[in-house]
N, C-alpha and C positions, 0 to 999 in steps of 0.2 A: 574784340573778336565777336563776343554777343551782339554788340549794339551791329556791327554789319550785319552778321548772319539775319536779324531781325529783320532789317531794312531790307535785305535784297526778297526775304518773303516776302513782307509788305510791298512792294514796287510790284513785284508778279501778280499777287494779290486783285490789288488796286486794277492794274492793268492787261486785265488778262478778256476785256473787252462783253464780256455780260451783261445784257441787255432784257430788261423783263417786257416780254409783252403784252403788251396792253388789248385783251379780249374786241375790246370794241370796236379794232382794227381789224380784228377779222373777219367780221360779218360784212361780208360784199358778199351776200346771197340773201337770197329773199325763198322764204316756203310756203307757196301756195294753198298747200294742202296737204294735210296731216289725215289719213287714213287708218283708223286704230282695229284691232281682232283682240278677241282674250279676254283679262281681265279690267273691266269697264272700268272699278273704281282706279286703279294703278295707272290705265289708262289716262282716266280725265288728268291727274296728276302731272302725269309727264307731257301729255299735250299741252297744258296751262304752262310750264316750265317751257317748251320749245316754242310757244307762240313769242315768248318775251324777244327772243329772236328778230323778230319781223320789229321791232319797236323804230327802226331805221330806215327810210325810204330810198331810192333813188342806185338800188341795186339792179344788176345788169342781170343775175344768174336768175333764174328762178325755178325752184327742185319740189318734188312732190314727194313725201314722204310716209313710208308705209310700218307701221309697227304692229309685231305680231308679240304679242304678251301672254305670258303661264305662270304660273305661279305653283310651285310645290310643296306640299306641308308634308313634313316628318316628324317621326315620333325619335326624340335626339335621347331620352332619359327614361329610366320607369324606378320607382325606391324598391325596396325588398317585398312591400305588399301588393308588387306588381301593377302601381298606381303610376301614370304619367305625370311627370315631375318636369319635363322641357320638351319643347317642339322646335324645329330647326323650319326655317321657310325662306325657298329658294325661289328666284324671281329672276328668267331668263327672256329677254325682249329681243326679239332679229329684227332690224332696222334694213328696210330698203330705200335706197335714194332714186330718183328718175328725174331728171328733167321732163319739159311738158309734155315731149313729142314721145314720151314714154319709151324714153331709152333708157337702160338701167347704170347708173353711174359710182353706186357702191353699194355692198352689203356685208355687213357686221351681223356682231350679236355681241350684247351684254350681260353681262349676270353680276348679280350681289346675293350671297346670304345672311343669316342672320338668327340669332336665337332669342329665345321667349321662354318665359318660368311661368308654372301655370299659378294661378292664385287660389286663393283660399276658396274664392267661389268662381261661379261660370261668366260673370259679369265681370269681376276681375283679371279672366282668363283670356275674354274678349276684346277686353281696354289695353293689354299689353300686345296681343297680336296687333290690333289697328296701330296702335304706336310703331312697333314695329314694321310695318310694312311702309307706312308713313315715312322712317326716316332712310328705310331702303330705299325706297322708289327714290327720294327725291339726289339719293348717293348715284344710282341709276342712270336720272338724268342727266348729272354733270357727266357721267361718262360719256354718255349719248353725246352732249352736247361737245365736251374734248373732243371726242371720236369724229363728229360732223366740221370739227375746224380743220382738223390734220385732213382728212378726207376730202373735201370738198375746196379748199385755197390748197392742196400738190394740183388738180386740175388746173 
């Protein structure tokens, strides 16, 4: 009675038709042009990540894209001698899509946050916020970029 019960999950399992797909099949658009506002360095970032995009020729769509970038630092902690001990820093980007004839064809917005410990010095306090924004932005992107395949291949 095990050994069926077993087999009939596995058979479902097995066949229940799941299928991974494969990114690189989705990029039947091409982006012209990436328009960035906000936070320059966050920016260059996520532009570098969305140009990789374009690494494929011989697309038929082709969309202009506009990002508007902020970034907000908070004070997340302070100890008993009313010293800052963590900053929380929030990073929200609204993504517009348009074809060239500048008609708008989607808009989102993404966000990540993320925390940071302050260090012993101000140099140390600095090297962890860049860190941190570093690996937010680049969690950012792939949203952007998930977000741009669901969005742009339902058209």
């Amino acid at each position: 009675m095990k050994n069926f019960i077993l087999l009939v999950i596995f058979t479902l399992g097995i066949g229940c038709g799941f299928k991974v797909i494969n990114k690189s099949q989705l990029t039947n658009f091409n982006l012209k042009e990436i328009n960035t506002s906000g936070e320059n360095r966050i920016n260059y970032k996520l532009k570098n990540k969305l140009l990789i995009l374009n690494q494929t020729e011989n697309n038929n769509k082709s969309y202009s894209i506009n990002l508007k970038t902020d970034k907000i630092k908070k004070i997340k902690e302070k100890n008993i001698n009313n010293v800052i001990t963590k900053y929380e820093i929030e990073i929200f980007t609204q993504v517009i899509v348009k074809t060239l004839q500048e008609k708008e064809v989607a808009r989102f917005t993404s966000s990540e946050t993320g925390n940071y410990e302050t260090g012993g010095r101000h140099s140390q306090t600095i090297t962890n916020e860049k860190k941190l924004i570093s690996l937010i932005t680049s969690d950012l992107a792939d949203q952007i970029i998930d977000q741009l395949f669901t969005k742009l291949n339902d058209l």
